[in-house]
C-alpha positions in Angstrom: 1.8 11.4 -18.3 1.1 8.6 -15.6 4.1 8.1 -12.9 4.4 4.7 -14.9 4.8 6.5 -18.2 7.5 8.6 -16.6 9.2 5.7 -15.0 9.3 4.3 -19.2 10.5 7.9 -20.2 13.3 7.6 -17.7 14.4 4.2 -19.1 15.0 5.5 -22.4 16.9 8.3 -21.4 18.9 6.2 -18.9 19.6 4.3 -22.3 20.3 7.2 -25.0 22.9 8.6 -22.5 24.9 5.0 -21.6 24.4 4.1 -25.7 25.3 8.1 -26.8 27.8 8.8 -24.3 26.2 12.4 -23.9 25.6 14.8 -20.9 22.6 14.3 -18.8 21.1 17.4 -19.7 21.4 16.6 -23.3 20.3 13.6 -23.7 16.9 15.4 -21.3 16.7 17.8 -23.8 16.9 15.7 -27.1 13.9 13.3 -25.3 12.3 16.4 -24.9 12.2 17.8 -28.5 11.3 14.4 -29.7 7.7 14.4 -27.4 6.5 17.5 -27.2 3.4 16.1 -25.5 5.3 15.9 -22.2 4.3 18.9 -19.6 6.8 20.8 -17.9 5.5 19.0 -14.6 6.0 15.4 -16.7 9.9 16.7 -17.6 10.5 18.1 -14.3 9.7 14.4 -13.0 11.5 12.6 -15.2 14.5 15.1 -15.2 14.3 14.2 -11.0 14.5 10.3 -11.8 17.1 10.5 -14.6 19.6 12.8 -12.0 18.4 10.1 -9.1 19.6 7.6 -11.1 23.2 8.8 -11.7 23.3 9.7 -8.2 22.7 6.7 -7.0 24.3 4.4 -10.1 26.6 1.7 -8.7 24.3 1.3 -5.7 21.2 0.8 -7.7 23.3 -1.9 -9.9 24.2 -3.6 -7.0 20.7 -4.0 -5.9 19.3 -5.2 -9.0 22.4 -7.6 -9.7 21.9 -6.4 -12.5 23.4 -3.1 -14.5 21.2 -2.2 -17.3 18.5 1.4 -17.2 16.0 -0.4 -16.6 17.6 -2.2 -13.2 18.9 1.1 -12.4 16.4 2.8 -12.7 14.3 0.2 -10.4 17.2 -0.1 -7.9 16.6 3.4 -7.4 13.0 3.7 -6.3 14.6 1.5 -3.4 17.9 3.1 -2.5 16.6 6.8 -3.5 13.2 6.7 -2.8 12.9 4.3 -0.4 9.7 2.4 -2.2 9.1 -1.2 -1.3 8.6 -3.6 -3.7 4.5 -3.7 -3.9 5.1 -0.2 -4.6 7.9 -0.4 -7.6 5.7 -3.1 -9.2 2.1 -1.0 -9.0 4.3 1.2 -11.6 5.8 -1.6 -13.4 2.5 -3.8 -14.7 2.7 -3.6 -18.4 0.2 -1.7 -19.5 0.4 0.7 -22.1 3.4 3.0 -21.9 4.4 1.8 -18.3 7.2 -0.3 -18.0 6.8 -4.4 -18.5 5.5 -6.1 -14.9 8.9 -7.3 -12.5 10.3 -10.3 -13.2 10.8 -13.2 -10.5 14.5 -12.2 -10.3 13.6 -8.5 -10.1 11.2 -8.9 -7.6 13.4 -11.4 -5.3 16.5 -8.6 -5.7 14.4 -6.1 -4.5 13.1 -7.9 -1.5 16.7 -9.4 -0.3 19.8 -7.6 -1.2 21.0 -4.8 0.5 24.1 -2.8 0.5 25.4 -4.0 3.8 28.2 -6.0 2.2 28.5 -3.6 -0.7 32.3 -2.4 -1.4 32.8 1.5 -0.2 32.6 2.7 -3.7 29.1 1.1 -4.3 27.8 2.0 -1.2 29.2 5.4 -2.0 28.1 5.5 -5.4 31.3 7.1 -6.6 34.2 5.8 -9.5 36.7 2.6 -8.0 39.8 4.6 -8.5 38.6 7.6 -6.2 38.6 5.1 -2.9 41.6 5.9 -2.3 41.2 9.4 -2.2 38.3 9.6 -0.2 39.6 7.2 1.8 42.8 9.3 2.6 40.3 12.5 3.9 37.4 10.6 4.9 38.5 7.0 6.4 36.0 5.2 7.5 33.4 8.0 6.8 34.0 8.1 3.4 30.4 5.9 2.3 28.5 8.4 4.4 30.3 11.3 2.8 29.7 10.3 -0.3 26.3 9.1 0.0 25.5 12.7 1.1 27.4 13.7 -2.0 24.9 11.9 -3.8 21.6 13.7 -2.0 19.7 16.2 -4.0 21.0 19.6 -3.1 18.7 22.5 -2.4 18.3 26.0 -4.1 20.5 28.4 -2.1 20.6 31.9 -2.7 22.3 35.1 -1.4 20.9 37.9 -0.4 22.7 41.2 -1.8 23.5 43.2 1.1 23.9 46.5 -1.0 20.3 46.5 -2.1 18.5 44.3 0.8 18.2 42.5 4.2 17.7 39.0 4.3 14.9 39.5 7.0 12.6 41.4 4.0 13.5 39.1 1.4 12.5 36.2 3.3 8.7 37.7 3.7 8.9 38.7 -0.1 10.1 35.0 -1.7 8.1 33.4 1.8 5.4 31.7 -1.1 8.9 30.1 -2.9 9.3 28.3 0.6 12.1 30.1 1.5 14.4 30.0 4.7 16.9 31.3 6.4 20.3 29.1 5.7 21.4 27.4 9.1 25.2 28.8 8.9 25.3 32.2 6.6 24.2 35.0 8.1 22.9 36.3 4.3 21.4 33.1 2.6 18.1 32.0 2.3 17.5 28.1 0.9 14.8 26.5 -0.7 14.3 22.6 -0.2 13.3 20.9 -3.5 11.5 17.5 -3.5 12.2 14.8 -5.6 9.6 15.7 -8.4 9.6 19.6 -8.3 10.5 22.1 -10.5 13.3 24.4 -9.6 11.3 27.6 -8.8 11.3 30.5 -11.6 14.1 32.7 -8.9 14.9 34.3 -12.4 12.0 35.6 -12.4 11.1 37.1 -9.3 11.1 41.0 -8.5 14.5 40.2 -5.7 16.2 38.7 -8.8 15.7 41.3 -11.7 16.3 44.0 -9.2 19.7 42.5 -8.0 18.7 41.6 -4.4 19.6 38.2 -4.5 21.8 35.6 -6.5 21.5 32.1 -6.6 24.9 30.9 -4.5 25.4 27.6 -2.4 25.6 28.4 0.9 29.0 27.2 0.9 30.4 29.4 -1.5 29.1 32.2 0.4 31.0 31.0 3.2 33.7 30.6 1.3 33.4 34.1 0.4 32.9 35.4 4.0 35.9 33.5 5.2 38.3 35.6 2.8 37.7 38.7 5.1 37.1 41.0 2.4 37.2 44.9 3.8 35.9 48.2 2.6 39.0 50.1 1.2 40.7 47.2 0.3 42.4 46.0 -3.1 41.0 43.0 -3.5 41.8 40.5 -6.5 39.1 37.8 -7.5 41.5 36.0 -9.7 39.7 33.1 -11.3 36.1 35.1 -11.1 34.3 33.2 -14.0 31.2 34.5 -14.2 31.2 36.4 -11.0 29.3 34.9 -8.2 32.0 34.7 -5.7 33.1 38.5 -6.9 29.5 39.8 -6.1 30.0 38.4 -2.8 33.1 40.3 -2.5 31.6 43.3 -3.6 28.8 43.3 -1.1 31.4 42.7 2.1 34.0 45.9 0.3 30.2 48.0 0.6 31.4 49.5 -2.6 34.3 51.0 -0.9 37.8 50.0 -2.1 39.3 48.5 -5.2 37.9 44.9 -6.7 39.1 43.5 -10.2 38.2 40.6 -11.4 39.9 38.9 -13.9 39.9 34.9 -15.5 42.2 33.3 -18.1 39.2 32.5 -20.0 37.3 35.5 -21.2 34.6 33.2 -21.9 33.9 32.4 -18.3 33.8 36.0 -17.8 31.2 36.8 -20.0 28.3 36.6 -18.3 29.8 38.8 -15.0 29.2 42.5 -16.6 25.7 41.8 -16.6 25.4 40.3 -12.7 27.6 43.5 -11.5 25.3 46.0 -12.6 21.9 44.7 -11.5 24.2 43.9 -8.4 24.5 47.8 -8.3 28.3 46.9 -7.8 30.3 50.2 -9.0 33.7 49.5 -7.7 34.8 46.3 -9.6 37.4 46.9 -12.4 36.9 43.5 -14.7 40.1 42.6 -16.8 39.5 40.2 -20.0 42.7 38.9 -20.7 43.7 39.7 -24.6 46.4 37.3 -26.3 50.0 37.1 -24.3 49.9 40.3 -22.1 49.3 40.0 -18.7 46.4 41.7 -17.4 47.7 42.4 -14.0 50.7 43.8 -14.7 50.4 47.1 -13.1 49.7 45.0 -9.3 53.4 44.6 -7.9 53.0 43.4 -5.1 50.2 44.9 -3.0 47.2 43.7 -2.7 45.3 43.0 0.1 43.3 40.5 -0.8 44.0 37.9 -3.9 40.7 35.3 -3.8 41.5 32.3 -5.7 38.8 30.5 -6.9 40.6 27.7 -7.9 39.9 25.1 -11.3 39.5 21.9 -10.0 37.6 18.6 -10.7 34.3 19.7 -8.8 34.1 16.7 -6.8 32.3 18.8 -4.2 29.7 19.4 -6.6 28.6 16.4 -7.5 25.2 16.6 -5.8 24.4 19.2 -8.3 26.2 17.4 -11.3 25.7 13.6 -10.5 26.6 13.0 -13.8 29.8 14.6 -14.2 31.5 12.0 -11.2 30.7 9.4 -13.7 32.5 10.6 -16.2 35.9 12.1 -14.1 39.0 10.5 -14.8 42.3 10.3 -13.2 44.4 12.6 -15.4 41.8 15.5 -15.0 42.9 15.4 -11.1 46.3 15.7 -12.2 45.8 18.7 -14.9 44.1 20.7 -12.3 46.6 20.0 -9.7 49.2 21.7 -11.8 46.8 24.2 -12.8 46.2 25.2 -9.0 49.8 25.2 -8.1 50.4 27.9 -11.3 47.5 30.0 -10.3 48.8 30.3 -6.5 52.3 31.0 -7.2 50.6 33.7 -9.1 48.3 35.0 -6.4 52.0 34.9 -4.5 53.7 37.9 -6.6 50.3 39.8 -6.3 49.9 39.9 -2.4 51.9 43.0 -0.6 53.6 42.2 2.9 50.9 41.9 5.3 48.5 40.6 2.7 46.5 37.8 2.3 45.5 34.9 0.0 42.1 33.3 0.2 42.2 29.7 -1.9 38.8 27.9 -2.2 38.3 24.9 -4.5 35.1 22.9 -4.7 36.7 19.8 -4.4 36.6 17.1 -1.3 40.6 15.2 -2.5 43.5 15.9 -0.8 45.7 16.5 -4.0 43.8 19.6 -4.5 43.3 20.8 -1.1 45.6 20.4 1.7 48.3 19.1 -0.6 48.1 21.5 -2.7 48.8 24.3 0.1 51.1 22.1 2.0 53.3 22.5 -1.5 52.5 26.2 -1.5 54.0 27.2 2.0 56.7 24.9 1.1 57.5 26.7 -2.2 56.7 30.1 -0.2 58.3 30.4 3.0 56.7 34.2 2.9 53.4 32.5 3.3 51.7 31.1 6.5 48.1 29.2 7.1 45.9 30.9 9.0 44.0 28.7 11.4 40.4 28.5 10.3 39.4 29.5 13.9 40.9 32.5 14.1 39.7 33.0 9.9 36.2 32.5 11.1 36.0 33.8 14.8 35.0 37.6 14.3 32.6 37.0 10.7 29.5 36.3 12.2 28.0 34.6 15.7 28.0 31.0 13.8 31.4 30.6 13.0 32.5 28.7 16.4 29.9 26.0 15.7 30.2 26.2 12.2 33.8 25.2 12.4 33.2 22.6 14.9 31.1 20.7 12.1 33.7 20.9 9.4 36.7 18.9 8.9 39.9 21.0 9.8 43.2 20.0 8.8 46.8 22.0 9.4 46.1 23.4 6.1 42.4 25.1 6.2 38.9 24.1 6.2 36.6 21.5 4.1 32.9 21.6 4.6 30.7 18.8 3.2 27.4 18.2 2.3 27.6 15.3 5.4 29.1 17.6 7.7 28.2 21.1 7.5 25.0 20.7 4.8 26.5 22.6 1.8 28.2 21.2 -1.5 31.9 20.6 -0.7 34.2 23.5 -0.2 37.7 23.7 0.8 38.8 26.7 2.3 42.4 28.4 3.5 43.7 31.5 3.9 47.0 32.5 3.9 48.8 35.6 5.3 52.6 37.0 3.6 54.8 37.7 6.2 55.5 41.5 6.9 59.0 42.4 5.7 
């Protein structure tokens, strides 16, 4: 297919999901079926234009004047790609299966508007009823926040310290274009253009053999912040499919006690598989069966409960542009609750002395420092750690690492603007010693 023909693919599919209502990867994967002519190369292209697209939705509108797929898609060569006009309109000159030749109006929208007077939301490229939300943690940072929010993400991975270095895995994945992460001290990243093809890591001999997972770097932080410890009881207590639980099994070096355990045993499913090729062999995994309570026999004393916390993913939404679109308000409020059940759970789990580590991978207040603010309030026993003194003695980055996140009296919130990885929250909290 011809970069023109693409630019047409992406059109339609831009349509099919506004006039289906349907997923991006669905409405990718139903185009797909229905030309089986296209290349991987051609899909991989247009799957990078369909994601730019949603990333950059209410800005590309605003360009164009104009909010159909096709000025969408054309508003986005500009605010995406960064194409002038002579350059949109080589692509767009009606020929067969390339999209019809710019319009007068088209042509004088690309050439004069701007975003300069743009509302924060547009600029942002994020829903009207989060501004205020983003504006409460962000101010007047929130449109370049968000409009890093809305940047492609790269392909991070960690390396598995029970089964390799990162210094050898580096030399073996060196022809994936892989680098050493500039904060974690175990992740490598691969940068991703706008038309490529995630890389087959699924495939590679460091995969199969467990010496690496695919993890954003700033979930391995996350991880690294909890200040797991070989011999420890530690309790991953919404572990979904693992990947946060690995990480805790790598810093325990198989010494110690780790279950991991999620209310829905679905989530769960795929973790069974990850902790064996991990060569993990000290994780007890609990699926939860009707009523009873699979934790029952922990009364108070662990050492460790990580909380991986349900929340709307708004720190994610470089990696799931689409998903932003379609958030509404009451899904920030069924998660708030949900986080405020789950930590007063974590509470009756954690022995005197013992910590909790809560992580969400959200960037709104409700679910981060709010949500902990109510905690402490609720639980006298409990007290924030600075993220200073959490960070200080986990590897030789953490001073500066902490100096680029946003710190609040209630933990730690790294952003895509700020620190380079998708947007984690992060606080750790210590029970009181009887």
């Amino acid at each position: 297919m011809t970069p023109a023909a693409r630019l047409s693919a992406a059109i339609e599919v831009i349509a099919a999901i506004d006039d289906q209502r349907i997923p991006a990867a669905k409405a990718l994967k139903e185009w797909g079926t229905a030309h089986r002519f296209a290349g991987s190369g051609d899909r991989a292209a247009i799957s990078g234009l369909i994601y730019d697209v949603l990333r950059r939705q209410a800005s590309s509108a605003w360009i164009m004047d104009d909010d159909t797929p096709r000025a969408r898609v054309l508003g986005m060569l500009t605010t995406e790609r960064g194409l002038g006009v002579e350059a949109i309109a080589a692509f767009c000159d009606g020929s067969r299966f390339a999209p019809e030749a710019l319009s007068d109006s088209e042509r004088s929208a690309l050439a004069s508007r701007s975003l300069r007077d743009a509302p924060a939301h547009i600029a942002g490229d994020y829903p009207e009823w989060l501004d205020g939300h983003l504006a409460e943690v962000f101010g007047d940072e929130r449109v370049a926040e968000a409009t890093a929010m809305a940047s492609r993400a790269p392909l991070d991975l960690r390396v598995n310290t029970l089964k390799a270095k990162r210094e050898k895995v580096l030399g073996s994945l060196a022809h994936l274009g892989a680098v050493a992460t500039p904060w974690s001290p175990i992740g490598l990243r691969i940068v991703l253009g706008a038309d490529a093809r995630n890389p087959g890591v699924h495939a590679e001999e460091d995969f199969i053999k467990g010496a690496v997972e695919v993890q954003d770097e700033g979930s391995q932080i996350a991880a690294l912040m909890s200040g797991a410890k070989p011999g420890e009881q530690v309790i991953d207590l919404c572990a979904g499919a693992g990947g946060k639980t690995l990480a805790l099994a790598a810093m325990m070096q198989g010494k110690g006690r780790l279950i991991a355990t999620d209310d829905d045993k679905r989530q769960l499913a795929p973790i069974h598989e990850r902790l064996s090729r991990a060569g993990v062999h000290n994780a007890d995994v609990r699926t939860p069966k009707g009523a009873a309570d699979t934790l029952a026999d922990i009364k108070a004393s662990a050492d460790l409960v990580f909380v991986d916390a349900p929340c709307t993913g708004t720190g994610t939404w470089r990696r799931n542009p689409d998903a932003k679109w379609r958030m509404r308000p009451g899904a920030l409020e069924v998660r708030v609750r949900e986080q405020a059940e789950v930590l007063d759970r974590a509470a009756s789990l954690v022995k005197p002395g013992g910590r909790i580590a809560y992580v969400t991978c959200s960037v709104l207040a409700p679910e981060n420092s709010g949500q902990v603010a109510a905690f402490t309030a609720r639980h006298p026993e409990f007290a924030v750690v600075p993220p200073q003194q959490t960070a200080a003695v986990l590897w030789d980055k953490a001073e500066a690492f902490v100096e680029a996140a946003r710190l609040t009296d209630q933990g730690l919130l790294m952003t895509p603007h700020r620190t380079g990885t998708d947007g984690f929250f992060v606080s750790l909290l210590t029970r009181k010693k009887a």
